[in-house]
C-alpha positions as CSV (number, residue, x, y, z in Angstrom):
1,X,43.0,18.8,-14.1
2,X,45.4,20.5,-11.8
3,X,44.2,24.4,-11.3
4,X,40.6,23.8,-13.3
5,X,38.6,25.6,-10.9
6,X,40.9,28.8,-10.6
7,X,41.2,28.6,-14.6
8,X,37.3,28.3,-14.9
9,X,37.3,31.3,-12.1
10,X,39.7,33.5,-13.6
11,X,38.1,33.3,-16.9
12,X,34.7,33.3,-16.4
13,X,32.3,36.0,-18.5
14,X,31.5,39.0,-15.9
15,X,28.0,37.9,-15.9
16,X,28.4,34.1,-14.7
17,X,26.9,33.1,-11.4
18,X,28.6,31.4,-8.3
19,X,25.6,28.6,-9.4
20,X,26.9,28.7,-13.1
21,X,30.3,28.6,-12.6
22,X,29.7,25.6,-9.7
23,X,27.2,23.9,-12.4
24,X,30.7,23.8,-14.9
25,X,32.8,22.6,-12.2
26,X,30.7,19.6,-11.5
27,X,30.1,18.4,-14.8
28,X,34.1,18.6,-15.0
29,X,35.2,16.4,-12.2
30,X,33.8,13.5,-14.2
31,X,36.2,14.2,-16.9
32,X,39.4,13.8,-15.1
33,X,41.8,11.1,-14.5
34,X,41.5,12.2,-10.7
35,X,37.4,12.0,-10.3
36,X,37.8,15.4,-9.6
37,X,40.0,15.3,-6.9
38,X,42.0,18.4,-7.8
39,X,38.7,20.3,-8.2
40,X,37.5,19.2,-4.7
41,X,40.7,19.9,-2.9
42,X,40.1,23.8,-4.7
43,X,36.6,24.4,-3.7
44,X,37.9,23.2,-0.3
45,X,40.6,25.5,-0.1
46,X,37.8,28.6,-1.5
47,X,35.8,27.9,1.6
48,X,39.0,27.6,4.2
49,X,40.4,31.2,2.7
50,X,38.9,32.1,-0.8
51,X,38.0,35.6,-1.4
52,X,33.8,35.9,-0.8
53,X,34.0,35.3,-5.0
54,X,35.5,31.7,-4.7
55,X,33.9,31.0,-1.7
56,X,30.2,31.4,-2.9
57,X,30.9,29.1,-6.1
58,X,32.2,26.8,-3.7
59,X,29.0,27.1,-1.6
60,X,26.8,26.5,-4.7
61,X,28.8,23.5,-5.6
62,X,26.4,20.0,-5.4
63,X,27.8,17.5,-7.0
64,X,29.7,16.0,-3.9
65,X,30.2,15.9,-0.4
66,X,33.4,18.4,0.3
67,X,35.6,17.8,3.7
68,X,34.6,13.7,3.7
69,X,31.7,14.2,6.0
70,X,28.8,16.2,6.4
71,X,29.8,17.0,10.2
72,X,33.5,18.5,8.7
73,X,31.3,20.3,5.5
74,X,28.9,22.0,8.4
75,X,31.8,23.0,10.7
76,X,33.3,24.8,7.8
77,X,30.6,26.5,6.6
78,X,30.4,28.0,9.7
79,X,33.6,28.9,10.0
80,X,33.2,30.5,6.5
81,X,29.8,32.6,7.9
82,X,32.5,33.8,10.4
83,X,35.1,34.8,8.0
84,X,32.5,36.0,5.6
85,X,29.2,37.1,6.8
86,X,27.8,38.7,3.6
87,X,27.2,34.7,2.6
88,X,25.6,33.6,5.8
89,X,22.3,33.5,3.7
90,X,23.7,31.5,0.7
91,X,25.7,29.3,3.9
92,X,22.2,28.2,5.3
93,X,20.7,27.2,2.1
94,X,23.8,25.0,1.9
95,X,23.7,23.7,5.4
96,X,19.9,22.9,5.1
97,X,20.5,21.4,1.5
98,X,23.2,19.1,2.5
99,X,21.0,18.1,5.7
100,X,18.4,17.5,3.5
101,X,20.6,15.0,1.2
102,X,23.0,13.7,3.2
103,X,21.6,13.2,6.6
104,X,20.8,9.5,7.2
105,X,17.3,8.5,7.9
């Protein structure tokens, strides 16, 4: 599954969504030898330095927990609203979403 997400990216119809494409992506990284592995480590690498493009699907993405831990996913994310402030609104959805799921009790 090596280069899946930047495949899915690079093909994608001109009218798919960050949420679309993300939506793909996780119903993919149950279909790999790797548990989706390679796709995580992509979407990881979107939100480090991907272009405002990558990094949105990579901010709609839901099906797992990137960076191992919510504290590492949050310090990211707003490093990312940094880097790419035309997202900050789409980066606190996330942040309150993962919160939301992911927070203990």
């Amino acid at each position: 599954m090596t280069h899946i997400a930047e495949t899915l990216f690079k093909n994608r119809e001109s009218t798919a969504t960050p949420a679309s494409i993300a939506d793909q992506l996780g119903r993919l990284v149950w279909q790999g030898a790797d548990n989706g592995a390679s796709i995580h480590r992509a979407l990881e690498g979107w939100i480090e330095h991907g272009d405002e493009e990558r990094a949105a699907i990579a901010i709609a993405y839901d099906e797992a927990l990137l960076f191992g831990s919510l504290e590492q996913m949050i310090a990211m994310l707003d490093r990312l609203a940094v880097r790419l402030p035309r997202l900050r609104t789409s980066i606190e959805f996330r942040r309150s979403w993962l919160q939301e799921n992911f927070s203990g009790p």
